[in-house]
Each structure stands twice: as C-alpha cells, then as structure tokens.
N, C-alpha and C positions, 0 to 999 in steps of 0.2 A: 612594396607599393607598385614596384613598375610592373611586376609579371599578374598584378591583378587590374592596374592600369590596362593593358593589354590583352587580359581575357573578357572583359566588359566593350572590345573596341568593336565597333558596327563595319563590315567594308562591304563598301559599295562596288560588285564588278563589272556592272554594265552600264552607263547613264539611262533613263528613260529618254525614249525620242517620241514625241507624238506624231502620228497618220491622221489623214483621214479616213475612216476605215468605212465598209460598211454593218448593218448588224448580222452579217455574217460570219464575219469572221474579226471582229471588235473582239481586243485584247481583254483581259481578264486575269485579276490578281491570285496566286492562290499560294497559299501558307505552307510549307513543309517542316517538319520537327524532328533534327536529328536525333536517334537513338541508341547506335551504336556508335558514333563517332561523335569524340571528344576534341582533337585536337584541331585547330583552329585552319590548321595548311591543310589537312585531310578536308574539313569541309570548302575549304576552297577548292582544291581538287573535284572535287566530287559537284559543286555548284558550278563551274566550268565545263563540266562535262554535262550536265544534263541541260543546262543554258547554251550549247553549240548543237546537239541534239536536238532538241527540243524549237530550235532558232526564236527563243527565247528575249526580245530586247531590253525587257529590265528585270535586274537579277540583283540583290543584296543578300548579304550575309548578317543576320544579330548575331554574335557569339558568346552574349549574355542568356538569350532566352534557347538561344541553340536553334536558328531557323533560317532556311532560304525563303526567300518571297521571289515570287515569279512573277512577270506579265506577258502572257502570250494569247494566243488565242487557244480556244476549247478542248480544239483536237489536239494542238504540242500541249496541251496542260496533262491529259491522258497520257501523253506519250511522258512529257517528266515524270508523274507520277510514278508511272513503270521503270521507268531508269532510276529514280532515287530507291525504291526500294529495294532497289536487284545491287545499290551500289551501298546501302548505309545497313554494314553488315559487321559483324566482328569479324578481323583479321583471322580470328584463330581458326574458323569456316572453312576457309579458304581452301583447303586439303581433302576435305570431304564434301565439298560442291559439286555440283554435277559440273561436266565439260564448258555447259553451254547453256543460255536460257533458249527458249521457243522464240522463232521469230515474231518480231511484232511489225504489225500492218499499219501503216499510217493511212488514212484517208485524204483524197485528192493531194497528193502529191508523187513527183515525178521518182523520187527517191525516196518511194514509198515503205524499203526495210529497214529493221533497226534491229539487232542483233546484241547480247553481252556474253563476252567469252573468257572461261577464269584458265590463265595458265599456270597449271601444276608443277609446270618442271622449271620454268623460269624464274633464277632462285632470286637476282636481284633487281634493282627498277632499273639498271645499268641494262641488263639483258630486256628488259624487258621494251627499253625506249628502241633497240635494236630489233628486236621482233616488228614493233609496231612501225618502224621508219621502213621497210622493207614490206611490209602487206599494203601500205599506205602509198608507197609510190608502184608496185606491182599491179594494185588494182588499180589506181589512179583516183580515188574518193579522197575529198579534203576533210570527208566527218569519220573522221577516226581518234578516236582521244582513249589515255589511259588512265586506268586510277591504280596508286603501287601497291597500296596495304592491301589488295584482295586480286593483284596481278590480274586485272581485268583490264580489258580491251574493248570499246566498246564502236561499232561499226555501224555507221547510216546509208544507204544505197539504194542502187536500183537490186530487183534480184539475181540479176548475176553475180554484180560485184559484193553482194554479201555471201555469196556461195564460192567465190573466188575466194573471200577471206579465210571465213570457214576453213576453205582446203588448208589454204598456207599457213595457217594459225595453228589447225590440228599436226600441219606435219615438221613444225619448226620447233613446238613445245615438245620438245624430245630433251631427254638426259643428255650431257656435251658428250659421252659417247654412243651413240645410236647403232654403231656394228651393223651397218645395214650394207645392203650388193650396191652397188652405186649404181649400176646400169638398170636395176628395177622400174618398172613403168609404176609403182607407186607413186613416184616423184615428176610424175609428170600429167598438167590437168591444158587441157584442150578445150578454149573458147567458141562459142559461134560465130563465124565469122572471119573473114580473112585476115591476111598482114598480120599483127604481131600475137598471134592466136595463140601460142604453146608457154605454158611458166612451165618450168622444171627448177628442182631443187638438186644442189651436188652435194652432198658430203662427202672430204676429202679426210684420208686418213692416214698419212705422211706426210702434210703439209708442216708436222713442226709448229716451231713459231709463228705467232702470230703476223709477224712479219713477212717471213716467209709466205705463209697466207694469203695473206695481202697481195702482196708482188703476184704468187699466180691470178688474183681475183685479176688484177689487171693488165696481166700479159691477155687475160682469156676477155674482159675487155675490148680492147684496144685489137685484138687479132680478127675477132666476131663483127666489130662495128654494130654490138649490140647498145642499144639509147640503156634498156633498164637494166641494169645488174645493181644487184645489195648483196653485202656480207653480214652473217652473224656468227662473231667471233667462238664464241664458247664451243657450237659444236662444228667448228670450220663447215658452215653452210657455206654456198654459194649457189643467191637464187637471181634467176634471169627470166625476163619476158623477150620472145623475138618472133620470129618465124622459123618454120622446121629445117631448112639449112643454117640458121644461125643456132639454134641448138644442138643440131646434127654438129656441127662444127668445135662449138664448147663441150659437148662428151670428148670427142680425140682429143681434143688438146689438154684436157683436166687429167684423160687416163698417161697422159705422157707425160705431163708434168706432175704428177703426184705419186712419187714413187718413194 
C-alpha cells in the first residue's frame, strides 16, 4: 500500500509566483508526458533540469498521470520542449547517442545557447557530478545541471561559455587511462580576451593514489596562486583556468612532481 501510496504522489517543485507581466512575454502552461521515464527521482531529475534551463517559475510533477506542467513564457516553453525531449530517453541509448545535440538558440536573451552533451566514458553519476563541478566553475555559468541515467550534461550560456564547455566536456570524457603526451597543445583552449584567458587540462600518470593526486593538485595550487583549479579523480586530470605564466608554471611543477 505504501509503494502505491507513493507512486500516485503529485510533487510540486517550484511554487507559482505571480508578475505583472506584459502580453509579451505572459507565462503560459504547457503539459509534458513522460515516456521513457518511469521512475519518480528520474523524473524529478529531469523536471529540474529543464525548469532551471528553461527559467521556468512553476513547475509540478503528476507521477500518476506521468507529467510535468510548466509555466513560462513562449520562447522557454520552446526551449523546455527541446530539453525534455533530448532528456526523456531510455538509459539503454545512451551508448549509441551521438556526442552532442545541435546547439539551440534562445531568442532575446543574453545567454542565448543551450547545449545537451551525453558522456560515454563517464561510467558513474559519481564521475559524472566531477566532470560537471569542474566545466561549471571553469566556465563560470551557474546553468549547468546533469541528468545520471543518460550521463548528460546539459549547459545554458553565452556562446563562448558553451564552446568552452563543449571543449572541456569532449576532453575529460575520456577512459581513466587516456595515455596521452601531457605537454600536447590539445589540452589547451585559448579565450578572447585577457587575464585569465588559458584552460589546460594535465593528466598525470604516476600520481598513484588518489591521495597522492591530491596533494600535487594542491601543491600546483598553492605554488601558481591560480583562483580556478578542479580535479577529476578517475583519470587523475587536473584542470586550471589562469593566465599564460600561471600555466607555464603548473606544466614544470606537475612534470617534477609526477614522476
């Protein structure tokens, strides 16, 4: 009785708040109908995501009838639509997805991209909240959310910062060992614009334990006085945003300490 208690239950994730709006951009309801997703936290997942995307202010779940209901205005109701479909898929997909969807264009807005990207080699949502905490503070975009069952990523910006993701998304979903030259300029993407212009990626491959790991992320830290550095454990990355002597700097000191 409880676990059908519980499959009939309605949740509500966002309160409605009323504007005064004008009739241009006056919110509007519109009905979505789960299909390949059954389970209850999946479609929370996934209604969270496309309700922070989408900047969505009233958002419910039936998990009776199997549906979100949205209230935004026109243009994010377009844009939900695209995000639920790209996101209510069968898990089993997932492996045979292409990389990436096509970027989509939102109209009059300033963070006008919105991007879905499925990682293949990211094998659990462990790795994967690691991926996304690391493109999310490198680009510096707070519309970044993930959904686990289909290892998607799903990114809102201007178009740099979704072309910055892009990079660091395609070059961190790699296998934990990547065998790659470390000093390769593949791993490294060059912004317009001054000060902290350069991301490069390290994979180190003598770091050992994870611990170990660690300790050099932070000696190369602390030595650099670089603000952004993130680690992802599984294939000992280690990615940093600085300027070209703060990276020039964390190359020697990662080749000396990774031995």
């Amino acid at each position: 009785m409880r676990a059908k208690a519980i499959r009939f239950a309605t949740i509500v994730l966002f309160a409605p708040v009323a504007f005064a709006q004008t009739s241009t951009d006056a919110n509007v309801d519109r009905v979505f109908h789960f299909v390949h997703t059954d389970a209850v936290q999946e479609m929370g997942e996934i209604a969270t995501v496309v309700r922070s995307i989408a900047n969505a202010p009233k958002a419910s779940i039936d998990s009776t009838q199997k549906t979100l209901t949205l209230g935004t205005t026109a243009v994010q109701i377009a844009l939900a639509e695209w995000l639920f479909d790209n996101l209510d898929k069968p898990a089993s997909t997932r492996q045979s997805q292409a990389p990436s969807t096509p970027e989509y264009r939102v109209s009059d807005s300033a963070d006008d991209r919105a991007q879905v990207f499925y990682l293949t080699h990211t094998a659990t949502v462990q790795h994967l909240a690691e991926v996304a905490t690391t493109v999310r503070s490198l680009v510096g975009t707070p519309r970044l959310f993930t959904y686990g069952p289909m290892r998607a990523v799903v990114v809102r910006g201007t178009a740099g910062e979704v072309a910055l993701a892009a990079w660091l998304l395609n070059d961190l979903d790699q296998s934990t060992n990547p065998q790659r030259v470390q000093d390769s300029s593949e791993h490294v993407y060059r912004l317009a614009g001054g000060g902290e212009d350069v991301v490069r990626v390290f994979y180190l491959t003598h770091s050992g334990t994870v611990e170990s790991f660690q300790k050099i992320a932070t000696q190369v830290r602390t030595t650099t006085q670089v603000r952004r550095l993130f680690t992802y454990n599984a294939p000992r990355a280690v990615a940093l945003r600085g300027t070209d002597d703060q990276i020039a700097m964390a190359d020697k000191l990662i080749k000396e300490l990774d031995r």
